[in-house]
C-alpha positions in Angstrom: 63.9 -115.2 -28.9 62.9 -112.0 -26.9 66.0 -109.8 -26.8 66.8 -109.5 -23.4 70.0 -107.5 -21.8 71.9 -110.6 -21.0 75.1 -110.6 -19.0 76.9 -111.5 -22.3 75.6 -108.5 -23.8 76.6 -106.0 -20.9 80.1 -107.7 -20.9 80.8 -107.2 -24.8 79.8 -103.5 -24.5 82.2 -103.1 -21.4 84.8 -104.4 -24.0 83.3 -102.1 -26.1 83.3 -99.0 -24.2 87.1 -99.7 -23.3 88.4 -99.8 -26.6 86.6 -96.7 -27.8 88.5 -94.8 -24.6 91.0 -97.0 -22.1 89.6 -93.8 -19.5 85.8 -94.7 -20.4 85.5 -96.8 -16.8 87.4 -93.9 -14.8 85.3 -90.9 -15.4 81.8 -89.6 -13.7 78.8 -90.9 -15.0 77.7 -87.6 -16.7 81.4 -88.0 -18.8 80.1 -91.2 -20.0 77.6 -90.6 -20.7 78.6 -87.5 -23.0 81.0 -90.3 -24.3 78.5 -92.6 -25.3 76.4 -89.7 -27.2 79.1 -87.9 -28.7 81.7 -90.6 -29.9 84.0 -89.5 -33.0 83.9 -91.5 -35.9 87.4 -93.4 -34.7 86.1 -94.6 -31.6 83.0 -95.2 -32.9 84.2 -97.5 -35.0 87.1 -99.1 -32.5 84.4 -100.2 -30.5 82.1 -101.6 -33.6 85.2 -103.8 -34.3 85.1 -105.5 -30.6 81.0 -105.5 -30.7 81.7 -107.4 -34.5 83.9 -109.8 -32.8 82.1 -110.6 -29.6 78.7 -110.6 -30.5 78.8 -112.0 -34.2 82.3 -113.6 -34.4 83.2 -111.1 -37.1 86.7 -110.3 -37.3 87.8 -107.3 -39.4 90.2 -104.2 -38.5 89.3 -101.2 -37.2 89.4 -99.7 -40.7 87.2 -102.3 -41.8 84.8 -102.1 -39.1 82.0 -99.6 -40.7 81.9 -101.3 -43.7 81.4 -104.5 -42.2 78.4 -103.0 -40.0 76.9 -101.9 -43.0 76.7 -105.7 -44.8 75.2 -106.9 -41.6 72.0 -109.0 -42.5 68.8 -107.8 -40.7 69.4 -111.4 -38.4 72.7 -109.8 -37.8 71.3 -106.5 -36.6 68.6 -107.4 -34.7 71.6 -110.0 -32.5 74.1 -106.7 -32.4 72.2 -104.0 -31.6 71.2 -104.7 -27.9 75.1 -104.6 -27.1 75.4 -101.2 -29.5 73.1 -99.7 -27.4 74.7 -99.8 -24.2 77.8 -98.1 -25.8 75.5 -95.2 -27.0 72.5 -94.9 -25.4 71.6 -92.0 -22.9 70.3 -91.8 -19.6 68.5 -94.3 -17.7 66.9 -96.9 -20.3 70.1 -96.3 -22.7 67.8 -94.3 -25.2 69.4 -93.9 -28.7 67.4 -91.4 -31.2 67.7 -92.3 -34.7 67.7 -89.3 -36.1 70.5 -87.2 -37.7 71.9 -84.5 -35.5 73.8 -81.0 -36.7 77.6 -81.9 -36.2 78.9 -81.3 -32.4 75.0 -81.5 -31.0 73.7 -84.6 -29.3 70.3 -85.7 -28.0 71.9 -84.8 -24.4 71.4 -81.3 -25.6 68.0 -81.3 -25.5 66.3 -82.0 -21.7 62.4 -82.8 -22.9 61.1 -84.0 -26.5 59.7 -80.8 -26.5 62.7 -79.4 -26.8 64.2 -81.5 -29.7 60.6 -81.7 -31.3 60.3 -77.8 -31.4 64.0 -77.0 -32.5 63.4 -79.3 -35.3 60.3 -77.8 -36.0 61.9 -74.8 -36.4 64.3 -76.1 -38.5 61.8 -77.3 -41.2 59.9 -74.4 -41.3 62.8 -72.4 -42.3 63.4 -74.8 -45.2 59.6 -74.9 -46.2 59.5 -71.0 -46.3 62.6 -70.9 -48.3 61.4 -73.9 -51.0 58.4 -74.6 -51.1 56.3 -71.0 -52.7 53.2 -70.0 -51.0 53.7 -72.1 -47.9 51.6 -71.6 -44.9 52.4 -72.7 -42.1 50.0 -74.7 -39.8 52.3 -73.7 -36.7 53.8 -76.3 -34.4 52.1 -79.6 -33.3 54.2 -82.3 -31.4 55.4 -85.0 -33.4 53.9 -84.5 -36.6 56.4 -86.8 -38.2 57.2 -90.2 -36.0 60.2 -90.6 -34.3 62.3 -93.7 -34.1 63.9 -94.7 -31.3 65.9 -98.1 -29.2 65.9 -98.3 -25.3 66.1 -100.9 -23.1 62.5 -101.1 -20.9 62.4 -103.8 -18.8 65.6 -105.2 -19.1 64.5 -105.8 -22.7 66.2 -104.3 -26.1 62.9 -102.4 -27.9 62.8 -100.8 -30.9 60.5 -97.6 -30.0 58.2 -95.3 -32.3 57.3 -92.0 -31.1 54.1 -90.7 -32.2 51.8 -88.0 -31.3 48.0 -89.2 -30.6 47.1 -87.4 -33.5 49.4 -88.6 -35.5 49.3 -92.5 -34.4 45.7 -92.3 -34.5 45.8 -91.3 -38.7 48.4 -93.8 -39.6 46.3 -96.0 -38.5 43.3 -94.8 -40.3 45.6 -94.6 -43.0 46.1 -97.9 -43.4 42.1 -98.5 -42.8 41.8 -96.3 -45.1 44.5 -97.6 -48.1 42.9 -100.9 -48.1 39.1 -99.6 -48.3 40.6 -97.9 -51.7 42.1 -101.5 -52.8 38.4 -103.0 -51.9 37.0 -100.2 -54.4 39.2 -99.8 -57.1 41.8 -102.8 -57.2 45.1 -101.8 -58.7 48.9 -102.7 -58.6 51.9 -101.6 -59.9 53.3 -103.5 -63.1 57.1 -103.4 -64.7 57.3 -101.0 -67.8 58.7 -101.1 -70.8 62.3 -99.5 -68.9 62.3 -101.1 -66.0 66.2 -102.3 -65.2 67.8 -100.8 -68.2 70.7 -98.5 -67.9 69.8 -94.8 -67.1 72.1 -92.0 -66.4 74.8 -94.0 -64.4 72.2 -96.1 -63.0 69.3 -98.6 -63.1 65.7 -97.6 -64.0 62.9 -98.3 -61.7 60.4 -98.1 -63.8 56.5 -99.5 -62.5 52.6 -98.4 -64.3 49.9 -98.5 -62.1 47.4 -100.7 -63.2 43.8 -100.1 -62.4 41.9 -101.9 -65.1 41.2 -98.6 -67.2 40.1 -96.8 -63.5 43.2 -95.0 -63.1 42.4 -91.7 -63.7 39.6 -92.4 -61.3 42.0 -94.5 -58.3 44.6 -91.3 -58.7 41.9 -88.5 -57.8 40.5 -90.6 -54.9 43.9 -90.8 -53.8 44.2 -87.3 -54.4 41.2 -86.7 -52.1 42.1 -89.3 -49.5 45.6 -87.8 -49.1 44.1 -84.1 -48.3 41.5 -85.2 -45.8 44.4 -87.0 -43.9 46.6 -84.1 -43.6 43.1 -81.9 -42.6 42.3 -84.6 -40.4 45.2 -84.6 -38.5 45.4 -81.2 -38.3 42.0 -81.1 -36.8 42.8 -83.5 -34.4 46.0 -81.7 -33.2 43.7 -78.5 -32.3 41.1 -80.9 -30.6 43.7 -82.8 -28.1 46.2 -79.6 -27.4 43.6 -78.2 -24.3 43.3 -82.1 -22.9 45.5 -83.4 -19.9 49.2 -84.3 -20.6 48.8 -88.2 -21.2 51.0 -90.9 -22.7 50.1 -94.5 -23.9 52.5 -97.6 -23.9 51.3 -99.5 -26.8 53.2 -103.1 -27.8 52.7 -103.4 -31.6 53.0 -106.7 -33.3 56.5 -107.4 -35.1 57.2 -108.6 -38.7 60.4 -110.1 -37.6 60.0 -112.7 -34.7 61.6 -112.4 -31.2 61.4 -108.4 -32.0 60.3 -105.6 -29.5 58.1 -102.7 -31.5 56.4 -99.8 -28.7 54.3 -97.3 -29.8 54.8 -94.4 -27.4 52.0 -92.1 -28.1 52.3 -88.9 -26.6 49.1 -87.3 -26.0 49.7 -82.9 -26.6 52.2 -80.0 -26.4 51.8 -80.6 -22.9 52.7 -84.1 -22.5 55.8 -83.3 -24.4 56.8 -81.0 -21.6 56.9 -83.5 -19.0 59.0 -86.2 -20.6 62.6 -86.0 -20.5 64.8 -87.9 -23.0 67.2 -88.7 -19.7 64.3 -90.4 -17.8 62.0 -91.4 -20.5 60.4 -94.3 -19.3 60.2 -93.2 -15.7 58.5 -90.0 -17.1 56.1 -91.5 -19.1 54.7 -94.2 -16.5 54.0 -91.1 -14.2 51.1 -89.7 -16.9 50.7 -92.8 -18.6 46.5 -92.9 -19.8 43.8 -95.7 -20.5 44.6 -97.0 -24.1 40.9 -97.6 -23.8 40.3 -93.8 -24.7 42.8 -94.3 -27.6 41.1 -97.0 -28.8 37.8 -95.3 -28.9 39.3 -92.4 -30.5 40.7 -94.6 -32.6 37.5 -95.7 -33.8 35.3 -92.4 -34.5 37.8 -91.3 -36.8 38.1 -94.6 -38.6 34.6 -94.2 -39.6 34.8 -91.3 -40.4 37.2 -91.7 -42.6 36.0 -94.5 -44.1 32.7 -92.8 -44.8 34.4 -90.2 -46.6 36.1 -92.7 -48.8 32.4 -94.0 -49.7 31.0 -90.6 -50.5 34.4 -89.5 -52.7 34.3 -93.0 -54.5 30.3 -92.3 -55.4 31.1 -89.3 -56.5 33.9 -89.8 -58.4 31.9 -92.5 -60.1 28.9 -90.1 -61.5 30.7 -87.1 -61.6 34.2 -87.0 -62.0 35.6 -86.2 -65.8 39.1 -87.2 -66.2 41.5 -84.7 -67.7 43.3 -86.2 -70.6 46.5 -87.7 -69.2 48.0 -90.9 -70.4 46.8 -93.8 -69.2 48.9 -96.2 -66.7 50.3 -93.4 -64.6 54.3 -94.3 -64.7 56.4 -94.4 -61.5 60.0 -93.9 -62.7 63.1 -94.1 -60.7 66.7 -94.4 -61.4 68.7 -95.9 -58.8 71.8 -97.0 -58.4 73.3 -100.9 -58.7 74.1 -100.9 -55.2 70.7 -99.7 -54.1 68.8 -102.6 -56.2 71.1 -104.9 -54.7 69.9 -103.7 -51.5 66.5 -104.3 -52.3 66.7 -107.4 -53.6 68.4 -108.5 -50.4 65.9 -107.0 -48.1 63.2 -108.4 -49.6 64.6 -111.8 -49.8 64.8 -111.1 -45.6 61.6 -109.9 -45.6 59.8 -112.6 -43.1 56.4 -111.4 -44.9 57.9 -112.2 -48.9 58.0 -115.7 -48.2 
């Protein structure tokens, strides 16, 4: 079932809204909205107890009421979250950033994704100069990392991802790309010897990859694949930043039925100027582009990808010499009871693991 903005859902966020502040319905729209983004963890959590109750037929106390949010099934998520948007979503289409925020800043702090995109740059490249010896930086590109984001759009609840076109257009050759690697050298991941025994306070994740005696051979193709992607994109970035400010509005296929997914790809620098968080949709209608040209894009850089793939794999076959490592390269966790628990009940949600 498509999750549309009902009347039932506007009404149980009114509720909402008036028992995270009896004033809510009395102030300007500006306070409310300043309300809705900005919401201390009491009220917050006064107004998840009345969404609980109205949408779900959860009862709990207010005390009670974060807790309960968190042992929400996905199900149970997907039926809440059109009504938690209303009570703290911003501007016109209700848009909710699901990102963490410095304490006492909001997304209403930042007018255009620019903004937000570039003071976050900033704030990782203070970290990567601090941490991370010999770094250089690349210098800014939009949206390098993908954003996540809810809105309504049409009078529908969407679950949003914001992506440069550079960076949309590698994850998708990405995944082109991972599964050209399984074609060449099949692999998977197989329990070792201390996988879910008891390991300093917690539980040990402990997998081998499993190549059939190629893995020295899969893990530098890997190696390889990984640094053409983050040259690739790179490349790409400097390519698109002199190109017109254009966006695409891209519906992408859900693993969980009745479930909105948009790709917002948002073309350059430029483009990132002329959207506003406020008026996001409206914004990006006015220089929304042909997905044809994406698509096209899209393709040239698959196969070039994929041809690099075929000339590393050739070479790694007649040239490469292994260093001596030990064979079955381990991936080795350890994680917490609670955290395999959550796993477990993910993946028995998981519409895909059936």
């Amino acid at each position: 079932m498509t999750p549309t903005i009902t009347g039932n859902i506007r009404a149980a966020a009114k509720r909402a809204l008036m028992a995270g502040s009896t004033e809510y319905f009395s102030w300007t729209e500006e306070a409310q909205e300043n309300f809705r983004a900005t919401a201390g963890e009491e009220a917050r959590c006064r107004m998840q107890q009345v969404l609980l109750k109205q949408v779900l037929g959860i009862d709990c106390v207010v005390a009670e009421a974060a807790e309960a949010w968190r042992e929400l099934s996905l199900q149970q998520l997907n039926d809440i979250n059109p009504a938690d948007l209303l009570v703290s979503g911003i501007g016109d289409d209700f848009l909710y950033l699901n990102e963490s925020l410095e304490e006492g800043v909001s997304l209403l702090d930042f007018n255009t994704l620019y903004d937000y995109d570039f003071d976050d740059f900033l704030f990782q490249e203070e970290w990567r100069h601090k941490d991370l010896k010999g770094y250089a930086s690349p210098g800014y590109f939009p949206l390098h990392h993908p954003r996540w984001i809810r809105l309504v759009m049409n009078d529908e609840f969407v679950y949003g991802n914001l992506f440069s076109t550079a960076s949309y257009v590698i994850s998708r050759v990405t995944e082109a790309g991972d599964d050209r690697l399984d074609e060449l050298i099949p692999s998977s991941y197989i329990e070792g010897p201390d996988h879910g025994k008891p390991r300093d306070g917690g539980i040990a994740w402990d997998y081998q990859l499993d190549a059939n005696g190629q893995e020295p051979q899969l893990e530098e193709l890997r190696r390889r694949w990984w640094q053409y992607q983050q040259d690739a994109e790179l490349v790409l970035q400097k390519e698109l930043s002199d190109g017109p400010p254009y966006a695409y509005i891209l519906r992408d296929e859900s693993r969980v039925p009745g479930e909105i997914n948009v790709n917002f790809v948002i073309h350059n620098e430029k483009s990132m100027h002329k959207v506003r968080w406020r008026t996001f949709m409206a914004d990006l209608w006015a220089i929304e582009g042909n997905s044809k040209d994406l698509i096209s894009l899209l393709k040239r850089e698959t196969e070039r990808a994929l041809r690099f793939i075929g000339e590393q794999h050739h070479d790694i076959r007649g040239n490469y010499v292994p260093p001596d490592i030990e064979p079955g390269k381990k991936r080795k966790v350890v994680m917490s009871s609670g955290a395999l628990d959550d796993l477990e009940r993910l993946s028995r949600e998981d519409p895909e693991s059936d």
